[in-house]
N, C-alpha and C positions, 0 to 999 in steps of 0.2 A: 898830431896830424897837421898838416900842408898841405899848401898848392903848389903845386910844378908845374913851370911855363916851358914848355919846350920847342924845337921847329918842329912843323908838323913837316909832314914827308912830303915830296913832290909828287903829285895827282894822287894824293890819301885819297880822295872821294869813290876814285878807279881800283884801289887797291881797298878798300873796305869793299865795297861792292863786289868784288872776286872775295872777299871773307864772307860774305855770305849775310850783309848788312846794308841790303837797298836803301834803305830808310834811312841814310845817313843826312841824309836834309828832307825838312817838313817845311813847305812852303816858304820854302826859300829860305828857312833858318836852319842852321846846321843842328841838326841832333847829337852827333859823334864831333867830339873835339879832338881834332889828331896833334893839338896846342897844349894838353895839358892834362893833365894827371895829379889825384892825392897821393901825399906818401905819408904810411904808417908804421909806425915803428912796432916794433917785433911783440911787447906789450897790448900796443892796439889791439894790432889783429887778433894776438890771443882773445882778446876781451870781446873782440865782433865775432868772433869764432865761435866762444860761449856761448854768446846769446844766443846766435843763429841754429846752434844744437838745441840749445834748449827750446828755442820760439819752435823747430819741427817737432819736436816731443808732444809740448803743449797743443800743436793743431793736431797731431795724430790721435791725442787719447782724447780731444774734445769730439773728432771727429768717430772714434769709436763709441763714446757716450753717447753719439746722435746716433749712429745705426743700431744700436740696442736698444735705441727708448722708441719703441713702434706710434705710441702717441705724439710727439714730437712729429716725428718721419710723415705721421700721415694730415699733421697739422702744417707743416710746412711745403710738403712736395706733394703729388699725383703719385698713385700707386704705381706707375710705370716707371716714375722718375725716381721713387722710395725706391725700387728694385734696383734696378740699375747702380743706384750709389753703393748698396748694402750689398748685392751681391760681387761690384768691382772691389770695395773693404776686404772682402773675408776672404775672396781670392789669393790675398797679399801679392799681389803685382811689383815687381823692385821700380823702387822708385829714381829715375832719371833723371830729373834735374828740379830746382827747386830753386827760385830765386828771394832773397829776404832783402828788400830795400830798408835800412839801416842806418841811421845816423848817430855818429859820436858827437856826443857834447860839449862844449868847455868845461858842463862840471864833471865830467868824465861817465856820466848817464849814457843810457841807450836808447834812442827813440826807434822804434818800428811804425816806419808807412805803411808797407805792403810785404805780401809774401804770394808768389805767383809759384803754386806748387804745379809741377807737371806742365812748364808753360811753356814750351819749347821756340817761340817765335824770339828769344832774347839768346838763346844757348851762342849763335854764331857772333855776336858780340861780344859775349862774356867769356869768352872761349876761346875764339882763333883771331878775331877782329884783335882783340887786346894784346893777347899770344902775339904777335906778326908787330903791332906797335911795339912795346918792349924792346923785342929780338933788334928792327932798325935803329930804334932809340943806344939799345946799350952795343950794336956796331958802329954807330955815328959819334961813338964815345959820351953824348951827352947824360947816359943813366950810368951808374956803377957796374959793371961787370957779373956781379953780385946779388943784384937788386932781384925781385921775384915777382910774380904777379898777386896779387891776393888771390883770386879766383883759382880755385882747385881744379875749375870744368875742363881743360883742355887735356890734361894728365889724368883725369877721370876718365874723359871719353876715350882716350887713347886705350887706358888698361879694359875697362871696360869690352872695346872692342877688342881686342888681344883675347879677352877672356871665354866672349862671343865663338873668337874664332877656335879656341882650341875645344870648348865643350861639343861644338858642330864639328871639330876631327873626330872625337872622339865617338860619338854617337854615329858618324856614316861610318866609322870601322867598326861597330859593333851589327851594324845591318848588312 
């Protein structure tokens, strides 16, 4: 892994903010950098790939351990708030998006900050904000032609909605 210094676009701030990422500066410091970018080689990502599967595995069956231990449930939460969790669990709701902040190591370790499951105030970043960088970057010639995003979310949401749309053809031609 690397840094890449790149030009940022002319009025990024305007053009992120039409991607659907106000929040590109916090008091006055830029949150979104339209300068710079990691780049991982094909091995990385596999490796951050892994973990990120596995780290969801590991919160899903922790979190099924909790809605089945009733003592836990009513030791931690209010029976309103025990319900609500246990009952959205067993539902099995598909799950939309899931963020796992992640860092590779030098010693090729994995460190896990956070995991914002279901967080969706980040999706327009990680998704179209990034998406739309890239695309300028690799017309400006400065990326390879080639080059990918890491983030799956933009080609997720795309099929996803495609997916949306055809199970809703389907079901109003059956009514």
């Amino acid at each position: 892994m690397h840094y890449g210094e790149y030009p940022p676009r002319p009025d990024w701030a305007t053009l992120v903010s039409a991607d659907g990422v106000p929040y590109h500066t916090v008091h006055g410091i830029p949150y979104w950098d339209d300068s710079a970018a990691f780049i991982f080689s094909p091995d990385e990502i596999e490796k951050l790939k892994t973990a990120a599967e596995e780290i969801d595995r590991m919160y899903k069956k922790t979190l099924d351990t909790i809605c089945n231990d009733t003592e836990r449930l009513k030791m931690w939460f209010t029976p309103r708030v025990a319900s609500a969790i246990t009952s959205s669990w067993r539902s099995n709701p598909p799950t939309l998006f899931g963020r796992i902040d992640e860092a590779l190591l030098p010693d090729g370790s994995i460190k896990l900050f956070e995991y914002n499951a279901q967080t969706p105030s980040t999706l327009p970043e990680s998704s179209v904000a990034q998406w739309n960088w890239l695309n300028w970057q690799k017309e400006q010639g400065n990326i390879p032609s080639t080059a990918e995003q890491f983030s799956d979310a933009f080609e997720y949401l795309v099929d996803q909605r495609s997916e949306e749309r055809r199970v809703g053809k389907e079901c109003r031609s059956r009514w």
